[in-house]
MDTraj code that builds the backbone (N, CA, C; nanometers):
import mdtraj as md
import numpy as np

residues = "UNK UNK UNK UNK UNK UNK UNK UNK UNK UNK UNK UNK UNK UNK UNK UNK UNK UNK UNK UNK UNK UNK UNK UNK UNK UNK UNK UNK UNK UNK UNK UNK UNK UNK UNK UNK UNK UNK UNK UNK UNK UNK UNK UNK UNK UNK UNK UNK UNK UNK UNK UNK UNK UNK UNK UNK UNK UNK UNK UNK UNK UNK UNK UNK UNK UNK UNK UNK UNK UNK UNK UNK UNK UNK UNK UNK UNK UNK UNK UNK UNK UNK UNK UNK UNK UNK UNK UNK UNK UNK UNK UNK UNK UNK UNK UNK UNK UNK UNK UNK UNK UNK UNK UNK UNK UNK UNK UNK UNK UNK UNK UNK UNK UNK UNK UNK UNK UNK UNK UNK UNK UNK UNK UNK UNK UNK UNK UNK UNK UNK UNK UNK UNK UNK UNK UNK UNK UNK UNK UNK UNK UNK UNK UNK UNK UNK UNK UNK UNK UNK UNK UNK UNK UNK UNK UNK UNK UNK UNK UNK UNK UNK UNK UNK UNK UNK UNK UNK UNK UNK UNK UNK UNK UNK UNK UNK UNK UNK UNK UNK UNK UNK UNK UNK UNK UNK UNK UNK UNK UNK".split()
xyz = np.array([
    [12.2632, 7.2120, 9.4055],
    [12.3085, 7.3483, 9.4040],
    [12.1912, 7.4455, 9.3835],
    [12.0628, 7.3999, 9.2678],
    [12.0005, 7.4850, 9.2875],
    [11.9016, 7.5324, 9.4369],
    [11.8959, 7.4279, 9.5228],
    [11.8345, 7.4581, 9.6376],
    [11.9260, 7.5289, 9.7411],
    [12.0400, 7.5361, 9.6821],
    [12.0951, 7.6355, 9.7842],
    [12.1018, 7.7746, 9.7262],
    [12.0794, 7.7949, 9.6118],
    [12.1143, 7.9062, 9.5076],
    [12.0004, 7.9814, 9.5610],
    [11.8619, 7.9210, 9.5744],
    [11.7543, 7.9630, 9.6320],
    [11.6895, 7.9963, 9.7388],
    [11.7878, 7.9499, 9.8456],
    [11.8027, 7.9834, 9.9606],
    [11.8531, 8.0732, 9.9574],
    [12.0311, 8.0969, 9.9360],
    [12.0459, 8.2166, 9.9281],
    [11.9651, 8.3506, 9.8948],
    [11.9567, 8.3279, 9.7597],
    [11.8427, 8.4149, 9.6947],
    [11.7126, 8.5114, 9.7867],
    [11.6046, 8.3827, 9.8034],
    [11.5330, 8.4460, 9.8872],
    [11.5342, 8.5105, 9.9958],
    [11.5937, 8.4466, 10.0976],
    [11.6170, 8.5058, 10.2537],
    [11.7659, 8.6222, 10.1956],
    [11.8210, 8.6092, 10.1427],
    [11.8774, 8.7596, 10.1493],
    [11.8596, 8.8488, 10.1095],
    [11.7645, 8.8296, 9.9436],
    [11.6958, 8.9410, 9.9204],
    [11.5886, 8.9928, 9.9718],
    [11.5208, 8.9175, 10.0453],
    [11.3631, 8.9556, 10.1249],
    [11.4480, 9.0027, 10.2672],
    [11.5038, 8.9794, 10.3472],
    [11.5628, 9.0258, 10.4620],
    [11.6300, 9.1899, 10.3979],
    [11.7430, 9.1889, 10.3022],
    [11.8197, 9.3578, 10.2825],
    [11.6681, 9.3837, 10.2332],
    [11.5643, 9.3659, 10.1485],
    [11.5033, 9.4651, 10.0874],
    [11.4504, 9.5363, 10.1998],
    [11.3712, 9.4794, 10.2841],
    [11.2840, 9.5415, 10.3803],
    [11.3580, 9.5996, 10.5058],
    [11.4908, 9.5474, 10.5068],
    [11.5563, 9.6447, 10.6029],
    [11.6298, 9.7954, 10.5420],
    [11.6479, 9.7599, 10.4129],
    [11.6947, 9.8949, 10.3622],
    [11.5695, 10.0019, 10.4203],
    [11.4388, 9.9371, 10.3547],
    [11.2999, 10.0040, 10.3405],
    [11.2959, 10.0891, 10.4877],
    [11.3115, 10.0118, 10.5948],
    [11.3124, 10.1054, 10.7136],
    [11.4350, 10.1620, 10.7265],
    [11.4950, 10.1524, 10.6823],
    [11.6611, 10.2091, 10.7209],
    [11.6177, 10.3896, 10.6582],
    [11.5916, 10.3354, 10.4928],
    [11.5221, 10.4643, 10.4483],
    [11.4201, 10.5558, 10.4921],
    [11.3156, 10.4866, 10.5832],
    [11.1785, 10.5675, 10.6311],
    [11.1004, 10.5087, 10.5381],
    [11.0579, 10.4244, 10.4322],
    [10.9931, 10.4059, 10.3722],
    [10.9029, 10.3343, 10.3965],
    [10.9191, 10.2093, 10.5139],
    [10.8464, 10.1079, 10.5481],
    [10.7181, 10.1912, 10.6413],
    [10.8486, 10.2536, 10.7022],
    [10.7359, 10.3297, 10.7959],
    [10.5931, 10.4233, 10.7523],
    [10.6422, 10.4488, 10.6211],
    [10.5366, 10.5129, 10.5261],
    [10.4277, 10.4615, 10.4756],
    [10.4743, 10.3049, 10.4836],
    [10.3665, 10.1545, 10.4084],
    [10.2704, 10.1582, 10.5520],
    [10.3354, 10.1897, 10.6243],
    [10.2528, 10.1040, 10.7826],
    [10.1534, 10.2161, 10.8445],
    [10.1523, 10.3589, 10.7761],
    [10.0512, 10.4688, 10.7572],
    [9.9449, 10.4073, 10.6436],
    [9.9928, 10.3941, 10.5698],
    [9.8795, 10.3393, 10.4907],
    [9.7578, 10.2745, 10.5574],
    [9.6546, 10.2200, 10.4556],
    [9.5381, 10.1905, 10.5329],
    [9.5828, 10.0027, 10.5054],
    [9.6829, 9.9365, 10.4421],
    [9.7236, 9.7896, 10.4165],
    [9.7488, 9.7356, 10.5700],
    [9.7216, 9.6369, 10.5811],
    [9.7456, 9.5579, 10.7273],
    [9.8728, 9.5215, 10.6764],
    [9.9396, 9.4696, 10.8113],
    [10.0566, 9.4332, 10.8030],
    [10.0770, 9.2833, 10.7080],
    [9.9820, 9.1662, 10.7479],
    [10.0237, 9.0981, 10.6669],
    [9.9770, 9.0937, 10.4891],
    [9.8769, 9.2267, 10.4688],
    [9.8832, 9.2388, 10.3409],
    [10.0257, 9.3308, 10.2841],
    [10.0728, 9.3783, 10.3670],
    [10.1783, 9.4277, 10.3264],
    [10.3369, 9.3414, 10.3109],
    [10.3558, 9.2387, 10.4390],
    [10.4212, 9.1180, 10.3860],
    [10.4315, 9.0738, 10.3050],
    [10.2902, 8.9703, 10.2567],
    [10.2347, 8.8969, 10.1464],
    [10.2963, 9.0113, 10.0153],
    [10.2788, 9.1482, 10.0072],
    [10.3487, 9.2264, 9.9225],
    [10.4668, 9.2315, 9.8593],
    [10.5520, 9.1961, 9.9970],
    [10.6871, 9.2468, 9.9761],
    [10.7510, 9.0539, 9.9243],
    [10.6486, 8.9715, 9.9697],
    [10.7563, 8.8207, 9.9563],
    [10.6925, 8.8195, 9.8328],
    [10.6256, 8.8317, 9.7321],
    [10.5441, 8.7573, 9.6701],
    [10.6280, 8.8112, 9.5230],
    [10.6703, 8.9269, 9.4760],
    [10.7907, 8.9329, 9.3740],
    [10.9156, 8.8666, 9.3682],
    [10.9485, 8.8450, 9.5539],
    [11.1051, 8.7100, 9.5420],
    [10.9898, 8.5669, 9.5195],
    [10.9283, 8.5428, 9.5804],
    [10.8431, 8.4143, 9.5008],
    [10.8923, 8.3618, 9.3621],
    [10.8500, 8.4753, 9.2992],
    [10.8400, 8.4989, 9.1382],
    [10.9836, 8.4670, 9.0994],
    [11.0718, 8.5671, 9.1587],
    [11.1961, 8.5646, 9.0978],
    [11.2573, 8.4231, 9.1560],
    [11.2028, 8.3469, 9.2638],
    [11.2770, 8.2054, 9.3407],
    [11.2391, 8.1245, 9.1616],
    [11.0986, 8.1763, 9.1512],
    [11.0717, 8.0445, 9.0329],
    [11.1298, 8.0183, 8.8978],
    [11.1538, 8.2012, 8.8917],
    [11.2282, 8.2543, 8.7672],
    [11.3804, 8.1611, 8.7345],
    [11.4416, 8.1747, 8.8680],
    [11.5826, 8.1419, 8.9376],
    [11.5760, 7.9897, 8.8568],
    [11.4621, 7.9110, 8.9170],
    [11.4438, 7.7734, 8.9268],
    [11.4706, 7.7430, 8.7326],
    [11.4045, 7.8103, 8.6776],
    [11.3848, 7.7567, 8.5699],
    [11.4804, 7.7888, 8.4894],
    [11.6029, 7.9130, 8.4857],
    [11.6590, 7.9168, 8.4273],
    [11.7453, 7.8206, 8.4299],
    [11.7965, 7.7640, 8.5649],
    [11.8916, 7.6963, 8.6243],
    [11.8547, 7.5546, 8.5553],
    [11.7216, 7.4992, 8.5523],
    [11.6936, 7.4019, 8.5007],
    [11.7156, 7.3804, 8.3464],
    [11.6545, 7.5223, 8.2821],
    [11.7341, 7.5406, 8.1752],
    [11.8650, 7.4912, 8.0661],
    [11.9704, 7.6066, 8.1627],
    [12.0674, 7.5389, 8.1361],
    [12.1186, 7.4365, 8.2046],
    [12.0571, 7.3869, 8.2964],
    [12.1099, 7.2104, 8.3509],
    [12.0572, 7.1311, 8.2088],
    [11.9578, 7.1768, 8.1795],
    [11.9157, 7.0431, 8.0236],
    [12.0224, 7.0640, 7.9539],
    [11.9762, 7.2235, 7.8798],
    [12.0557, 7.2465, 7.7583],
    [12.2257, 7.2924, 7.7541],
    [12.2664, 7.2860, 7.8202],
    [12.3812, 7.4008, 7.8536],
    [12.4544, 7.2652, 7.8993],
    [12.4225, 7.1470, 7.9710],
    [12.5428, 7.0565, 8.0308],
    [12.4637, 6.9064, 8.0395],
    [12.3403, 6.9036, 8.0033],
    [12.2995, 6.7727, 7.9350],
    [12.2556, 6.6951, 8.0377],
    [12.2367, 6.7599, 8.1052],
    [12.1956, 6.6697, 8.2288],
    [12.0375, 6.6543, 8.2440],
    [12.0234, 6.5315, 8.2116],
    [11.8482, 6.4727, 8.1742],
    [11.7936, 6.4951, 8.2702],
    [11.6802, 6.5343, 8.2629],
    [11.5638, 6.5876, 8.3807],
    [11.4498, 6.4262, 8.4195],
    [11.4565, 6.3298, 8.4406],
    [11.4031, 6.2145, 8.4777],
    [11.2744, 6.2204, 8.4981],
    [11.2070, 6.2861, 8.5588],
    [11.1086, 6.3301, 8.6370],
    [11.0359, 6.4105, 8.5901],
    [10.9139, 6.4947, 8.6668],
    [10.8093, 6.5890, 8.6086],
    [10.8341, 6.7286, 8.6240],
    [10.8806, 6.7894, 8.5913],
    [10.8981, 6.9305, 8.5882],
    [10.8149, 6.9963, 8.6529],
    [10.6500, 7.0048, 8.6461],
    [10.5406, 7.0142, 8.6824],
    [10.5743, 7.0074, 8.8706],
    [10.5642, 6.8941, 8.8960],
    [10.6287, 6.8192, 9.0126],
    [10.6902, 6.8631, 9.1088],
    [10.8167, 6.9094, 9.0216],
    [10.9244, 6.9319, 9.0963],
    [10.8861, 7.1041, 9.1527],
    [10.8288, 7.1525, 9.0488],
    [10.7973, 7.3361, 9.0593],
    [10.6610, 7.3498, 9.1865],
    [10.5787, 7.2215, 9.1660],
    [10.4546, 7.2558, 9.2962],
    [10.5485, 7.2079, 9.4014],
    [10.6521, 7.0638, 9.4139],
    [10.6973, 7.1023, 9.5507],
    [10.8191, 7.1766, 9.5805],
    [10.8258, 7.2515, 9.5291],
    [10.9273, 7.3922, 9.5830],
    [10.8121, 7.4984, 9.6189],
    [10.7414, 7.5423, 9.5951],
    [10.6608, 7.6428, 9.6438],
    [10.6760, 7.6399, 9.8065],
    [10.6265, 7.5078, 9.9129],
    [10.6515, 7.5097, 10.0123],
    [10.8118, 7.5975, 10.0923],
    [10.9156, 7.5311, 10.0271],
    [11.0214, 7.5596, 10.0286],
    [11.0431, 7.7248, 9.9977],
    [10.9973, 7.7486, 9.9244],
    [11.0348, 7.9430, 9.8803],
    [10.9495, 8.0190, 10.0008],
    [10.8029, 7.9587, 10.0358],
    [10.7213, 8.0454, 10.1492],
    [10.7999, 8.0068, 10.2559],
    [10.8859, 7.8978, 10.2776],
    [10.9457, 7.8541, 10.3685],
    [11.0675, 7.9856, 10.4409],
    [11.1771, 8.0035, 10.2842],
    [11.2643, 8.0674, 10.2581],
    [11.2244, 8.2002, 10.3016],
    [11.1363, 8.2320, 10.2589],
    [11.0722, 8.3955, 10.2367],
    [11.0278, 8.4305, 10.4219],
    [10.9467, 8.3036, 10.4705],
    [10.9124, 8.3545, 10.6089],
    [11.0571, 8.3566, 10.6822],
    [11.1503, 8.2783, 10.6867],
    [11.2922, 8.3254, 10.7163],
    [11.3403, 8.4444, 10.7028],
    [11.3445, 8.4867, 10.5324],
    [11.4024, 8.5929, 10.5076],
    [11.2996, 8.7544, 10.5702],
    [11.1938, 8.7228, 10.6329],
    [11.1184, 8.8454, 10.6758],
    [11.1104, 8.8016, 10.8185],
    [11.1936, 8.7097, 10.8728],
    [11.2213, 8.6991, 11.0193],
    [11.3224, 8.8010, 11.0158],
    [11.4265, 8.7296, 10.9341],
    [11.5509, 8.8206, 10.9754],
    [11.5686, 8.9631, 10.9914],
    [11.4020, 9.0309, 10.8790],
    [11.4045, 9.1357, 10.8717],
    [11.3655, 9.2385, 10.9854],
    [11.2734, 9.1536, 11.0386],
    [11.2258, 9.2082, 11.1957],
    [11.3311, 9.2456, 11.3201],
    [11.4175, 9.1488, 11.2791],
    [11.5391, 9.1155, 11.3753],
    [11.6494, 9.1910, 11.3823],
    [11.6816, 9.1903, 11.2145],
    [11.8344, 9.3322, 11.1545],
    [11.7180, 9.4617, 11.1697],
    [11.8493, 9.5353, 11.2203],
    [11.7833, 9.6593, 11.2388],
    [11.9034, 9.7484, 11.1409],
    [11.9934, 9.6896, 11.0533],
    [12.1068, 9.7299, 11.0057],
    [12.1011, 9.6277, 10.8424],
    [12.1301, 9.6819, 10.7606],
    [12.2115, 9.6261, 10.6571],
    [12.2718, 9.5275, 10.6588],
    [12.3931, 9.5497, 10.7129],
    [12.4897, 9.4953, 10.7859],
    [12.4595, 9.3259, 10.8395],
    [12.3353, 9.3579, 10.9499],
    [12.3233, 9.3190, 11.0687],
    [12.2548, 9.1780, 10.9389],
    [12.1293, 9.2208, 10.8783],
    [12.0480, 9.1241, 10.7710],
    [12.1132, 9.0308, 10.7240],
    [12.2565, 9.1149, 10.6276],
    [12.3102, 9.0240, 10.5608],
    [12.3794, 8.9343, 10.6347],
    [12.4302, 8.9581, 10.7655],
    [12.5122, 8.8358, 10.8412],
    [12.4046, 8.7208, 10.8919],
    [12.3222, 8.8005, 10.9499],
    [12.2056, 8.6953, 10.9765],
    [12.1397, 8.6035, 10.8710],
    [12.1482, 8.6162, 10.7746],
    [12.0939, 8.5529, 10.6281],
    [12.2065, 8.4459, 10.6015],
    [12.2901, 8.5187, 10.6111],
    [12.4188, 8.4227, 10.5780],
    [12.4268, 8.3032, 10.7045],
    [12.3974, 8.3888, 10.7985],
    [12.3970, 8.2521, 10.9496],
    [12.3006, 8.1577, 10.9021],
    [12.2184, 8.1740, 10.8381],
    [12.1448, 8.0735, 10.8346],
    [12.1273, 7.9820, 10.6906],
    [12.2558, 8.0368, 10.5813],
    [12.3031, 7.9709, 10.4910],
    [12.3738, 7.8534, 10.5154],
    [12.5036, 7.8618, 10.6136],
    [12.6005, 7.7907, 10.6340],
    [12.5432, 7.6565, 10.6920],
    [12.4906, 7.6619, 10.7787],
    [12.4128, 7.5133, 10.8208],
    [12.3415, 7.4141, 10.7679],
    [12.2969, 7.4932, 10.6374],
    [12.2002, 7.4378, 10.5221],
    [12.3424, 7.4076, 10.4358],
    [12.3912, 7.4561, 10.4162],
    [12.4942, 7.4032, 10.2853],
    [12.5798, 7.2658, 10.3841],
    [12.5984, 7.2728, 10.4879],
    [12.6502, 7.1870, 10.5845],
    [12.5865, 7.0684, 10.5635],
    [12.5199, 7.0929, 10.6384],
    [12.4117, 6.9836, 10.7001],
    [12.2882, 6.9490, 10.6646],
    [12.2718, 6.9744, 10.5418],
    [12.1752, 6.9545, 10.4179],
    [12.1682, 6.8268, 10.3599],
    [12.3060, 6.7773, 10.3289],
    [12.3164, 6.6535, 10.2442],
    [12.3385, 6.7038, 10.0810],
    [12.4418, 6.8755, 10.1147],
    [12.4760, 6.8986, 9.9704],
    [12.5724, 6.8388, 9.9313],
    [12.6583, 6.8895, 10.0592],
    [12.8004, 6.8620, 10.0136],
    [12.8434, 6.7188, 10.1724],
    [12.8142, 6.6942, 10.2023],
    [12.8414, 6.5435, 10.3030],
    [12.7010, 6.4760, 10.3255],
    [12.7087, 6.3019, 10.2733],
    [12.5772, 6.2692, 10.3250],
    [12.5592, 6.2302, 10.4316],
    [12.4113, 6.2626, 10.4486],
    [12.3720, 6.2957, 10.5918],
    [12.3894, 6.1580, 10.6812],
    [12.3489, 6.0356, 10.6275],
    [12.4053, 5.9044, 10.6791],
    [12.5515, 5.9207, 10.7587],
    [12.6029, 5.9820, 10.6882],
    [12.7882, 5.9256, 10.7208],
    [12.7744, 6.0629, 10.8305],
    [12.6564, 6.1506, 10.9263],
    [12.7181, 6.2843, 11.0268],
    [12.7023, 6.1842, 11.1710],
    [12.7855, 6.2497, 11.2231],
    [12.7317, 6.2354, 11.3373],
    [12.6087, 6.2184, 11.4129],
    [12.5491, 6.1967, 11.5038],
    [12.3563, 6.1236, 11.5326],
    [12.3655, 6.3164, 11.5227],
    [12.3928, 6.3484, 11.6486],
    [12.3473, 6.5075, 11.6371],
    [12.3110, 6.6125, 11.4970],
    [12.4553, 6.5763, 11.4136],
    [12.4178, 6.6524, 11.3219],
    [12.3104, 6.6060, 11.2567],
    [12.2536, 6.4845, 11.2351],
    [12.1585, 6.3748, 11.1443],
    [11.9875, 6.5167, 11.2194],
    [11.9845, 6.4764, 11.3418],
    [11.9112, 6.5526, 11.3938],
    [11.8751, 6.6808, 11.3572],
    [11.9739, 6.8057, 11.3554],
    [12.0134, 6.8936, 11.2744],
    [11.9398, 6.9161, 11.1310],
    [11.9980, 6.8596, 11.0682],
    [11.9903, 6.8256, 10.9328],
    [11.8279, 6.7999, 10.9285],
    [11.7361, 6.7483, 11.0095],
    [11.6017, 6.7488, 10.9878],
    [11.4793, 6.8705, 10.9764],
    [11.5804, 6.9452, 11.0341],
    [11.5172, 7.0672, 11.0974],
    [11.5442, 7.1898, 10.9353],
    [11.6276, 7.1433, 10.8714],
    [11.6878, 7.2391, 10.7467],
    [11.5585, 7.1750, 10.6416],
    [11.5337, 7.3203, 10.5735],
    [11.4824, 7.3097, 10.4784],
    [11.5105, 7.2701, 10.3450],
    [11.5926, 7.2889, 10.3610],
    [11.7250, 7.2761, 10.1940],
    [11.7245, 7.1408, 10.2105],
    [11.7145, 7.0542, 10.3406],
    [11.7667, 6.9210, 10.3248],
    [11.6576, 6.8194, 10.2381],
    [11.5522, 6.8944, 10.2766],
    [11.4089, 6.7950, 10.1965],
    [11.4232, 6.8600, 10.0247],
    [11.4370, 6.9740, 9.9956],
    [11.4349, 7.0026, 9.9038],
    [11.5073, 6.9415, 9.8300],
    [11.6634, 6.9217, 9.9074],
    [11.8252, 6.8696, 9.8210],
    [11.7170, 6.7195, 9.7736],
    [11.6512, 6.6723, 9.8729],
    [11.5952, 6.5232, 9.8515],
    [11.4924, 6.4964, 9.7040],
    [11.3915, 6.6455, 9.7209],
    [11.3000, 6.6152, 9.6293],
    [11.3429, 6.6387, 9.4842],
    [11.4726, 6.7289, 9.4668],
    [11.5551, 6.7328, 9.3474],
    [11.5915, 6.6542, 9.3116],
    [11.6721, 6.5437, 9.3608],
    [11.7881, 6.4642, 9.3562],
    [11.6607, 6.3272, 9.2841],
    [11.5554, 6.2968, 9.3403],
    [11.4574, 6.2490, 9.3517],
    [11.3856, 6.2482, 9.2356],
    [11.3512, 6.3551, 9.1478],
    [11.2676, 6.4167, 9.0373],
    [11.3827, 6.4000, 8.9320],
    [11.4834, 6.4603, 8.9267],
    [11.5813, 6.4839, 8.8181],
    [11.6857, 6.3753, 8.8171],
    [11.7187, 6.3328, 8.9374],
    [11.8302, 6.1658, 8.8793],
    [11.7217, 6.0581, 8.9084],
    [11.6549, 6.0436, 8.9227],
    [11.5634, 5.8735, 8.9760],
    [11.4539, 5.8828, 8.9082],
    [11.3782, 6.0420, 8.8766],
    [11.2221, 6.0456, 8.8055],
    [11.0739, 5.9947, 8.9071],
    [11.1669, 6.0142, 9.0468],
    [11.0634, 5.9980, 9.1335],
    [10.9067, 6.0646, 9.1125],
    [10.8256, 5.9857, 9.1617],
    [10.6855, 6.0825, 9.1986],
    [10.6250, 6.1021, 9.2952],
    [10.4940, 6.1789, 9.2872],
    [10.4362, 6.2218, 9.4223],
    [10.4578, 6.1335, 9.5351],
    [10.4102, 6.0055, 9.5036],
    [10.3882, 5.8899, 9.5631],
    [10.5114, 5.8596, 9.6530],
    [10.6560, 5.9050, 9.6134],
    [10.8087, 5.8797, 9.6499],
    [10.8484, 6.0119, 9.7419],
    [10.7581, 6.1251, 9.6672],
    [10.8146, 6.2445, 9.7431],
    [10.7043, 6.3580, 9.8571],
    [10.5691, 6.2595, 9.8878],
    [10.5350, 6.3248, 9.9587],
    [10.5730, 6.3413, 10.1440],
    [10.6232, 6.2990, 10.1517],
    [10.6808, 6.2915, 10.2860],
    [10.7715, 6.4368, 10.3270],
    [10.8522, 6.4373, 10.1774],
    [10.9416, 6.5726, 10.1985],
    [10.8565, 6.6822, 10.1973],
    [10.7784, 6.6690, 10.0615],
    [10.5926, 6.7878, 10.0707],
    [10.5646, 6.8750, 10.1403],
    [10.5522, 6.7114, 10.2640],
    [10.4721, 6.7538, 10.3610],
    [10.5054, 6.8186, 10.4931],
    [10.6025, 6.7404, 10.5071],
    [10.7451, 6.8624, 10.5831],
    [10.7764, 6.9730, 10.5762],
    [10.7851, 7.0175, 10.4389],
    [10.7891, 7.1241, 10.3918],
    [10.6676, 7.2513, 10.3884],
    [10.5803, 7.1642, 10.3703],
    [10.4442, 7.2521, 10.4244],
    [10.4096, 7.2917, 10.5532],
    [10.4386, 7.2219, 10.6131],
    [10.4417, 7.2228, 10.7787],
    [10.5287, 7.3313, 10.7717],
    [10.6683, 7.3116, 10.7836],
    [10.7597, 7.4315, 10.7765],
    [10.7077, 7.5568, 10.7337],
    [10.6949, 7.5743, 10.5966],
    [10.6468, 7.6638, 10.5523],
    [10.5330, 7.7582, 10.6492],
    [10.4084, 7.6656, 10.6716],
    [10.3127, 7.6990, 10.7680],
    [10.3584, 7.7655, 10.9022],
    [10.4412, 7.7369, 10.9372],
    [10.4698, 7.7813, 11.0965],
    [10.6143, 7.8874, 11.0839],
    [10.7092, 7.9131, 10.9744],
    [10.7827, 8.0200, 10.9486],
    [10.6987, 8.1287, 10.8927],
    [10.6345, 8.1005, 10.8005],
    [10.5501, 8.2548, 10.7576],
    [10.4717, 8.2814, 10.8642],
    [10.3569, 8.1920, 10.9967],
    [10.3341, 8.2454, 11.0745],
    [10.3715, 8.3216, 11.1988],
    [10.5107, 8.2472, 11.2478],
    [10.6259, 8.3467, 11.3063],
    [10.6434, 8.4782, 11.2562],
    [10.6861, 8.4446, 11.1331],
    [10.7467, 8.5834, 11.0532],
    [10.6090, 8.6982, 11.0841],
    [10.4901, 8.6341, 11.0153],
    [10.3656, 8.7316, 11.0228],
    [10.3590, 8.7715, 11.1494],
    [10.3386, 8.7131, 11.2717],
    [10.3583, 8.7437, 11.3731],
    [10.4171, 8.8451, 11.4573],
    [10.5761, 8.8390, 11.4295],
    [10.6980, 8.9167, 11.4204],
    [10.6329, 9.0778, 11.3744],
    [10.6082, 9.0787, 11.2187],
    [10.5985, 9.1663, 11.1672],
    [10.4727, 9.2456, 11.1995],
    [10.3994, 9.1757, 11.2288],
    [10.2386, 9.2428, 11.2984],
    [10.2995, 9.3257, 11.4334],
    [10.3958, 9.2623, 11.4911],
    [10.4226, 9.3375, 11.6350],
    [10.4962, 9.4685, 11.5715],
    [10.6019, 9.4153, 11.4949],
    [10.6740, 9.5599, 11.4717],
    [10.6300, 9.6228, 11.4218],
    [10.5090, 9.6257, 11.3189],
    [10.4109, 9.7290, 11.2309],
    [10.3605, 9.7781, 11.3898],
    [10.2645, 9.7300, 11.4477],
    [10.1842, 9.7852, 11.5736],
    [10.2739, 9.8439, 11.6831],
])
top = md.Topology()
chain = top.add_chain()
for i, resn in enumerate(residues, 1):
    res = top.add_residue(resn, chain, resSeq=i)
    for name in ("N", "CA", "C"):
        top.add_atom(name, md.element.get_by_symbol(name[0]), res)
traj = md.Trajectory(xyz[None], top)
């Protein structure tokens, strides 16, 4: 749950913030400035960053203390491989932003790209028992490596050694959504 909590999180708050921002005239005010576009990105994702990690730890929090549920694994661990996953989240959520030109438009698009992850993730059906297609699917979701490296760290006490595969997936991902997104956003700044 928390990797979907964080999904949510990021890509909908990084998608409405920056579409409000132009909705208001404000963005357009950043892009006078003398900041390049992707220092101005890197700007706007790097407080949901914070708050993805904030998110993370409370949740972990009360998963210890609040309902007893033993943490197996390295805490440490588990927090360096989510980072991939949040730049992951974040270059999503500043796709969408390029894309909504509406409020409206952000939040449905954010949400489109919730439902498939809570699907076909391996939150709520495992991915063994989908169909070949959806199995396929399901590779391509970010939430699905994450659901793995949780499940992995906190019920089994997995380590690097068990969970770099998801890592590294995840870095990859990460790598090629924030460069889209940067991309994206370099055109619409210019």
């Amino acid at each position: 749950m928390i990797a979907v909590l964080m999904q949510m999180m990021t890509v909908l708050m990084t998608a409405i913030t920056i579409v409000r921002e132009r909705e208001r005239g404000t963005l357009d005010q950043l892009y006078m400035t003398p900041v390049k576009p992707l220092g101005l990105m890197i700007g706007k994702a790097v407080p949901y960053a914070v708050v993805a990690y904030a998110e993370i730890l409370i949740l972990l929090f009360f998963m210890r203390w609040a309902f007893g549920v033993p943490i197996n694994g390295s805490i440490a661990l588990l927090l360096s491989l989510c980072a991939p996953f949040i730049l992951t989240m974040l270059g999503i959520g500043l796709l969408v932003s390029t894309r909504a030109q509406t409020y409206q438009e952000a939040t449905q698009m954010a949400f489109g790209t919730m439902m498939p992850s809570i699907f076909l993730s391996g939150y709520i059906f495992p991915i063994e028992n989908m169909p070949t297609q959806f199995q396929f699917i399901s590779k391509i979701i970010p939430t699905t490596y994450l659901i793995q490296i949780f499940r992995g760290v906190i019920l089994r006490g997995a380590e690097l050694q068990d969970l770099w595969q998801q890592g590294l997936i995840l870095t990859v991902m990460s790598v090629v959504m924030v460069a889209i997104a940067s991309l994206r956003f370099r055109k619409k700044a210019g």
